[in-house]
C-alpha positions as protocol buffer text, in pm:
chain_id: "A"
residue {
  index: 1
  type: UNK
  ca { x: 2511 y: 1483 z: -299 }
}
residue {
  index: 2
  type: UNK
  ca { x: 2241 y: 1727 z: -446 }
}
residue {
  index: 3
  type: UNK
  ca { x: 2119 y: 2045 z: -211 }
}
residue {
  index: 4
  type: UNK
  ca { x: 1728 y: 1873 z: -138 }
}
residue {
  index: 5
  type: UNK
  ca { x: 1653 y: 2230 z: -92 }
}
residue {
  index: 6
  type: UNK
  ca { x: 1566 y: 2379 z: -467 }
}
residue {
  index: 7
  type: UNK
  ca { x: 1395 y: 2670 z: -332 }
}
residue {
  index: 8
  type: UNK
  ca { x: 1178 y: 2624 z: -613 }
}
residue {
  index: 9
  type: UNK
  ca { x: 869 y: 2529 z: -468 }
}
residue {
  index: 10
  type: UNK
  ca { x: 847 y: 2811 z: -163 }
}
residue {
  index: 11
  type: UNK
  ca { x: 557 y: 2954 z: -336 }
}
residue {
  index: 12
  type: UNK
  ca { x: 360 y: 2652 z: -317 }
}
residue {
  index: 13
  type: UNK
  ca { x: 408 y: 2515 z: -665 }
}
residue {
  index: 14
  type: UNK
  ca { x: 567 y: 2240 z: -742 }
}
residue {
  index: 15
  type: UNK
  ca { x: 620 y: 2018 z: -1131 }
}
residue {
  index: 16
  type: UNK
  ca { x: 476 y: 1779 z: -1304 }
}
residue {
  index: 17
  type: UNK
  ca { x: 669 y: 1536 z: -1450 }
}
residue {
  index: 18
  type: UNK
  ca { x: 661 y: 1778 z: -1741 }
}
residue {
  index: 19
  type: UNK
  ca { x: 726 y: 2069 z: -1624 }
}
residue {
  index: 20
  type: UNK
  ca { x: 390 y: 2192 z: -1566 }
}
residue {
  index: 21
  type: UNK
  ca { x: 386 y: 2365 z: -1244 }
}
residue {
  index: 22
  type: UNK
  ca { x: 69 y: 2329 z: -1008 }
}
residue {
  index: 23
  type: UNK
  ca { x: -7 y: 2445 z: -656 }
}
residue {
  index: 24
  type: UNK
  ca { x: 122 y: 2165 z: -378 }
}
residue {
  index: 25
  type: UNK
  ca { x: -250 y: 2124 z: -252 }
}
residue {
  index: 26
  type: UNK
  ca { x: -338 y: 1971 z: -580 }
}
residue {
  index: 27
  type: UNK
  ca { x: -508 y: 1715 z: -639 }
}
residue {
  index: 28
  type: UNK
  ca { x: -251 y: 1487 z: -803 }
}
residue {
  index: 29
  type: UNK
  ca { x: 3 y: 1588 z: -549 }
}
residue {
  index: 30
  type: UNK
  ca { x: -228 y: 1465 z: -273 }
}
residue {
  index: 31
  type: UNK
  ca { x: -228 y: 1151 z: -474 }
}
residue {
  index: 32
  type: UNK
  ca { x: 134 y: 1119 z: -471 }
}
residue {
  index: 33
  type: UNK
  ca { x: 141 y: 1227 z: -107 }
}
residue {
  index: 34
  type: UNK
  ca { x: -86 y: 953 z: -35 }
}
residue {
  index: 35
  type: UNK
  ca { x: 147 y: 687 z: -215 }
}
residue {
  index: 36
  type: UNK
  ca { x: 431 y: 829 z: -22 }
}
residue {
  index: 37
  type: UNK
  ca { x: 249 y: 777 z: 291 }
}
residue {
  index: 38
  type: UNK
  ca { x: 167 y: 426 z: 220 }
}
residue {
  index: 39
  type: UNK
  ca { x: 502 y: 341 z: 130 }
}
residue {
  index: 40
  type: UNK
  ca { x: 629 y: 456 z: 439 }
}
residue {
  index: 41
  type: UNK
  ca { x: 355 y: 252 z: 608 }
}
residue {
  index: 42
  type: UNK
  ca { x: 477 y: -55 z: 447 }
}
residue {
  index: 43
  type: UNK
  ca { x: 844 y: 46 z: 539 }
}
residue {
  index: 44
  type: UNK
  ca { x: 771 y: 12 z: 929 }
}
residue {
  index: 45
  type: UNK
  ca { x: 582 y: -281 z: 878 }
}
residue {
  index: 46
  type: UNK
  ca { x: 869 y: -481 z: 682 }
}
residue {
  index: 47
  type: UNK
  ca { x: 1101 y: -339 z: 956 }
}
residue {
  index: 48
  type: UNK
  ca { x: 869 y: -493 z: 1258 }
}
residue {
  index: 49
  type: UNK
  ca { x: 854 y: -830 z: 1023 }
}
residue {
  index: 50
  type: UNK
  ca { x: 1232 y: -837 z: 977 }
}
residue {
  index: 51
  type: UNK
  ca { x: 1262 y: -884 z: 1347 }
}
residue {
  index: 52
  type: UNK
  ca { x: 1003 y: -1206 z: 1404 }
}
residue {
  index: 53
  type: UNK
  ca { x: 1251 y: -1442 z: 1255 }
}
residue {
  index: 54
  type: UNK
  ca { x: 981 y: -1643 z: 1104 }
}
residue {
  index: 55
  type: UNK
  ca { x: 1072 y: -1793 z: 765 }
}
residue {
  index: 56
  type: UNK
  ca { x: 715 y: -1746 z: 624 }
}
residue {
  index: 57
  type: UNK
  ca { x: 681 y: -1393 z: 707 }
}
residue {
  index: 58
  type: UNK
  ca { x: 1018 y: -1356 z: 549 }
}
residue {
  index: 59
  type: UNK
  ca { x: 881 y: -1444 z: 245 }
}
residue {
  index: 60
  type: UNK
  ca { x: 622 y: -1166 z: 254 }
}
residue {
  index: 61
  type: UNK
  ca { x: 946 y: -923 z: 357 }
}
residue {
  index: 62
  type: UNK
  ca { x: 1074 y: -958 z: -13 }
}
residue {
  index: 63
  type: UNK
  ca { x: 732 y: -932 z: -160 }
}
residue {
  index: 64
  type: UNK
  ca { x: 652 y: -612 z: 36 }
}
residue {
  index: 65
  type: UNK
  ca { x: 961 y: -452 z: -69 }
}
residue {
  index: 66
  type: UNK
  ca { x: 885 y: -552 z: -396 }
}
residue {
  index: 67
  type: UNK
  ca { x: 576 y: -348 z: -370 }
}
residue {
  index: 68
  type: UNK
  ca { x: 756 y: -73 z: -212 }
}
residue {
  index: 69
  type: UNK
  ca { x: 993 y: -47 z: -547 }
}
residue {
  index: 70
  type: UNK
  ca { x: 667 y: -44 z: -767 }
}
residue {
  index: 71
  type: UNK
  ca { x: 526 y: 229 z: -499 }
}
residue {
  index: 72
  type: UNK
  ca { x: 734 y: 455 z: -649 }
}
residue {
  index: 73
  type: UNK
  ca { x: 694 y: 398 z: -1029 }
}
residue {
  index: 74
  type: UNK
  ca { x: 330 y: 406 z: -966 }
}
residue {
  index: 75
  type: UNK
  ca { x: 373 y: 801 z: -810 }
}
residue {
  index: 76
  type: UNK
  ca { x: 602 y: 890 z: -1105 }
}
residue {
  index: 77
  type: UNK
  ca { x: 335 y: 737 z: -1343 }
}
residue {
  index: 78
  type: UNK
  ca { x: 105 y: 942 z: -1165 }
}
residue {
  index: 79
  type: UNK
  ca { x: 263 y: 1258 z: -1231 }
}
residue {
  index: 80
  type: UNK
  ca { x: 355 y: 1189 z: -1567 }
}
residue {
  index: 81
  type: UNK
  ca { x: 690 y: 1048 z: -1567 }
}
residue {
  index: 82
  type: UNK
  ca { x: 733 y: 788 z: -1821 }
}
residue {
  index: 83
  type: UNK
  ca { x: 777 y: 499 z: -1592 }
}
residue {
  index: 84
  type: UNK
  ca { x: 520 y: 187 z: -1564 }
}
residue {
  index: 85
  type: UNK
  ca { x: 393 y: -27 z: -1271 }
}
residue {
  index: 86
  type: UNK
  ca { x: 526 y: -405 z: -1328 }
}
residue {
  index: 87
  type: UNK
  ca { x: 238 y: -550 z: -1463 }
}
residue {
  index: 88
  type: UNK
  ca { x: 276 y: -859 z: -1282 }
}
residue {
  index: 89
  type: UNK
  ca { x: 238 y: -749 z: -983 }
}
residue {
  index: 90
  type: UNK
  ca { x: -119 y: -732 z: -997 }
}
residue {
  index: 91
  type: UNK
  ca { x: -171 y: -1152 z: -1031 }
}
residue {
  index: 92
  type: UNK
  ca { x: 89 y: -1151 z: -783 }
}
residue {
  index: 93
  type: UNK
  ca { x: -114 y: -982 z: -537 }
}
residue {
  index: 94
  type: UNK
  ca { x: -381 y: -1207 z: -635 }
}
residue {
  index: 95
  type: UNK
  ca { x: -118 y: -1554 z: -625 }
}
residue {
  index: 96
  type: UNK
  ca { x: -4 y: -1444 z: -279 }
}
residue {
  index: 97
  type: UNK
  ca { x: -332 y: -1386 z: -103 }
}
residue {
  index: 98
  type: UNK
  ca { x: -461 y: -1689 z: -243 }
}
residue {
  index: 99
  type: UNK
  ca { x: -160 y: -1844 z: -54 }
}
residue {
  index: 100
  type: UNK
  ca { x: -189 y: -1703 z: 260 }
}
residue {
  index: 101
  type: UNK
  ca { x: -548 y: -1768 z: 271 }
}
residue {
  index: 102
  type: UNK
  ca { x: -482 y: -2124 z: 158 }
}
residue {
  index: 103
  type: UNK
  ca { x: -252 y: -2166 z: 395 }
}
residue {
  index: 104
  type: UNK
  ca { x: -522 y: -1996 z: 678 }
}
residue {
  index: 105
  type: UNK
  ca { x: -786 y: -2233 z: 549 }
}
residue {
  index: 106
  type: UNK
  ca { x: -892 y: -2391 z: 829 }
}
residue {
  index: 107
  type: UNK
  ca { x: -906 y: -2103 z: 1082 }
}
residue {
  index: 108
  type: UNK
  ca { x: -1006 y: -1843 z: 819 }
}
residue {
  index: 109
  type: UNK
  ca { x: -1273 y: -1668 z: 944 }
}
residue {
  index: 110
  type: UNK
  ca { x: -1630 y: -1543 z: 753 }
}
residue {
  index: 111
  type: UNK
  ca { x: -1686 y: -1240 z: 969 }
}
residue {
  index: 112
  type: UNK
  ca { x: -1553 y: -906 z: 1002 }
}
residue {
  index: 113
  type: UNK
  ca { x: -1293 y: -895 z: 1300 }
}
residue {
  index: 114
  type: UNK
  ca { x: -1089 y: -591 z: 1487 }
}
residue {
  index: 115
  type: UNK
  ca { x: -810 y: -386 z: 1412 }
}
residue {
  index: 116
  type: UNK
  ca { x: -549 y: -506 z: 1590 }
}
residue {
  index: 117
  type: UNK
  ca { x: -437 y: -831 z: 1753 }
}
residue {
  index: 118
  type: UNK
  ca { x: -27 y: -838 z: 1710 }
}
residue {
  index: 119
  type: UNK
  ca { x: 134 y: -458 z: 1685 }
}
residue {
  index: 120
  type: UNK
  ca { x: 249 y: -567 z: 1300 }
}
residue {
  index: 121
  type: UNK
  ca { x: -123 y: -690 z: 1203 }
}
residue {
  index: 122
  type: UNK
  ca { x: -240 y: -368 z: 1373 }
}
residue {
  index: 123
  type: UNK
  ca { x: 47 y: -174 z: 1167 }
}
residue {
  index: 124
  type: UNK
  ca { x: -128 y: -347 z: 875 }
}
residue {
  index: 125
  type: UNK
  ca { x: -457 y: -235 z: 958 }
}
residue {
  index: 126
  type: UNK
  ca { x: -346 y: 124 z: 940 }
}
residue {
  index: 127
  type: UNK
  ca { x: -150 y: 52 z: 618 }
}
residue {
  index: 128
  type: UNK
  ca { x: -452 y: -93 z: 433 }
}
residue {
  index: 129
  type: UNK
  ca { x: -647 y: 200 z: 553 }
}
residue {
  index: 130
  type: UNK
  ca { x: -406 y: 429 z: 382 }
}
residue {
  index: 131
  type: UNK
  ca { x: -460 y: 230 z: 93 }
}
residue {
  index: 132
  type: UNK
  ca { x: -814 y: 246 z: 66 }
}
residue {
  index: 133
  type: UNK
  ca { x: -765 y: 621 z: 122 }
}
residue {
  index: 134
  type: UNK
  ca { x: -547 y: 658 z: -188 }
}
residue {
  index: 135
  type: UNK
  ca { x: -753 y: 429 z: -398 }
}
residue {
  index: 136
  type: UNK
  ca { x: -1081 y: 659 z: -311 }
}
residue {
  index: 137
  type: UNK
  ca { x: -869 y: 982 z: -389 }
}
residue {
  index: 138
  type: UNK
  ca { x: -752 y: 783 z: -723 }
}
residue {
  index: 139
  type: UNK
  ca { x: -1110 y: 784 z: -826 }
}
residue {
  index: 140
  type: UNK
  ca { x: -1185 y: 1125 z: -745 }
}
residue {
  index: 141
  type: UNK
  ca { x: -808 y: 1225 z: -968 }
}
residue {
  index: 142
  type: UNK
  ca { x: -958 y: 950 z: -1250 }
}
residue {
  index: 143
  type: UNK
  ca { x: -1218 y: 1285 z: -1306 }
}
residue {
  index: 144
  type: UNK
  ca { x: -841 y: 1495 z: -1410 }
}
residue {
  index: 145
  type: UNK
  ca { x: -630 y: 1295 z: -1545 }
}
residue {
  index: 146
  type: UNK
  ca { x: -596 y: 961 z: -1683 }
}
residue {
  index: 147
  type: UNK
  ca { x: -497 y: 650 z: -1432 }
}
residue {
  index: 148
  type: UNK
  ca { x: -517 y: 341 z: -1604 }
}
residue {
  index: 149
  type: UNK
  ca { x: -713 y: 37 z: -1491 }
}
residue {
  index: 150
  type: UNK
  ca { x: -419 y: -154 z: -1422 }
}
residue {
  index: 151
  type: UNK
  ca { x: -293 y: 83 z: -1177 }
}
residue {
  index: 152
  type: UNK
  ca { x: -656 y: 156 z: -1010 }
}
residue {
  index: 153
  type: UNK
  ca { x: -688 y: -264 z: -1000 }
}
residue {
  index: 154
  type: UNK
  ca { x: -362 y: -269 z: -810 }
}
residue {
  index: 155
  type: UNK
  ca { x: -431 y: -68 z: -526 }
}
residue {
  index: 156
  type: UNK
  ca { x: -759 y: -245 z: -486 }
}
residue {
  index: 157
  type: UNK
  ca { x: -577 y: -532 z: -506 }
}
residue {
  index: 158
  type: UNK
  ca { x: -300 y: -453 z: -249 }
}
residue {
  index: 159
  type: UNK
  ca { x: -569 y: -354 z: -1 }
}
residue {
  index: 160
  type: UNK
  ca { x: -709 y: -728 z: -14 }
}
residue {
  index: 161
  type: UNK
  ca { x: -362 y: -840 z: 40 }
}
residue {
  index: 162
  type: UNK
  ca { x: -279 y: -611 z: 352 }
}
residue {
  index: 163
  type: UNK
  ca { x: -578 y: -749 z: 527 }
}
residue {
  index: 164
  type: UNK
  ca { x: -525 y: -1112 z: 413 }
}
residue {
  index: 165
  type: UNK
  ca { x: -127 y: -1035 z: 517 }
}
residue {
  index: 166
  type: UNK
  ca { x: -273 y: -906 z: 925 }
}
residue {
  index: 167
  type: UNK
  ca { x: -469 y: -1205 z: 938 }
}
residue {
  index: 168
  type: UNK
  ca { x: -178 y: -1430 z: 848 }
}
residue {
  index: 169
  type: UNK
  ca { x: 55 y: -1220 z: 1094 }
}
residue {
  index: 170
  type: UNK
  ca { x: -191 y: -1310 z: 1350 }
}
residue {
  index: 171
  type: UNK
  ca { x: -234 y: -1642 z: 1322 }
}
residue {
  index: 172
  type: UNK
  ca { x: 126 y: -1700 z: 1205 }
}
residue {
  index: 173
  type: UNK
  ca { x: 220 y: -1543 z: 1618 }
}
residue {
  index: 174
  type: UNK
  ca { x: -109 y: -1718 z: 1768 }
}
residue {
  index: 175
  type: UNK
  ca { x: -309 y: -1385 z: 1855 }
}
residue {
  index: 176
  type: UNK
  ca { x: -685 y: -1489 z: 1848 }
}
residue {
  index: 177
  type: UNK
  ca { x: -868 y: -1248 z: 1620 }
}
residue {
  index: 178
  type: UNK
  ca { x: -1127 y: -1009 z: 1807 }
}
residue {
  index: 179
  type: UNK
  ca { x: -1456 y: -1068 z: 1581 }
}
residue {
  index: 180
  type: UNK
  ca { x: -1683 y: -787 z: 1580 }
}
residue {
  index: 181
  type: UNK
  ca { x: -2028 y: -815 z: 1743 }
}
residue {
  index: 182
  type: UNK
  ca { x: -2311 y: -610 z: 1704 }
}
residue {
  index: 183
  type: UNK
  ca { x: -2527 y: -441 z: 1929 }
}
């Protein structure tokens, strides 16, 4: 195994994929950082979904994973490497929140509802906030460097399905949604 430890970003710099060094509180590093963080979001929630035993929810196991994979070409992408984001995973996002929301039909709900409900949904809440957080920071990197539409469509995208995934989670274990009221 490799030494992690290059020693070659001590002075706060760190590469682009082409060699281009830049300080670590850059803006595309955040980006990446942000990616990272998600991904690791989505590694405790498949972990938590592993243990349900519920065939459905198994299904979404290999699709998150899937996402997880494509987590990582998207960072590399980010920073230059010459790797590309599966472009079907973007109508897959699409095809399998359609499902789950087909499958929800008759308890899906028209208003906005809590965080929370079962500790994976609520796990989901905090990954689709992470999302949301990397897809605003994508914009503001969009102003430095070029992300394509594809990629910026896929976040947005895999926010939708986080939420539509808690939902499911929550209705899939029978925890009643908490539906916000106002004042």
């Amino acid at each position: 195994m490799l030494n992690v430890s290059t020693k070659t970003g001590d002075k706060g710099e760190t590469s682009l994929a082409d060699g281009t060094r830049l300080p670590k509180d850059d803006l595309v590093f955040e980006v990446v950082g942000m990616i990272d963080e998600l991904n690791s979001h989505l590694g405790l929630t498949v972990s938590w979904l592993k243990k349900l035993d519920n065939k459905e929810l198994s299904k979404q196991v290999k699709f998150l994973e899937t996402i997880q994979h494509e987590l990582f070409n998207l960072g590399g992408n980010i920073v230059g490497a010459k790797v590309e984001v599966d472009k079907k995973l973007l109508s897959n996002l699409e095809k399998k929140s359609t499902e789950l929301q087909q499958q929800m039909a008759k308890n899906w709900h028209h208003q906005f509802v809590l965080p929370g409900g079962h500790e994976i949904a609520a796990q989901l809440d905090i990954t689709r906030s992470v999302c949301r957080r990397l897809e605003r920071r994508m914009v503001s990197l969009k102003e430095k460097r070029t992300i394509s539409v594809q990629n910026m469509k896929l976040i947005n995208r895999l926010s939708d399905y986080l939420y539509v995934l808690r939902c499911f989670v929550n209705q899939t274990v029978g925890n009643k949604e908490q539906y916000f009221q106002s004042a």
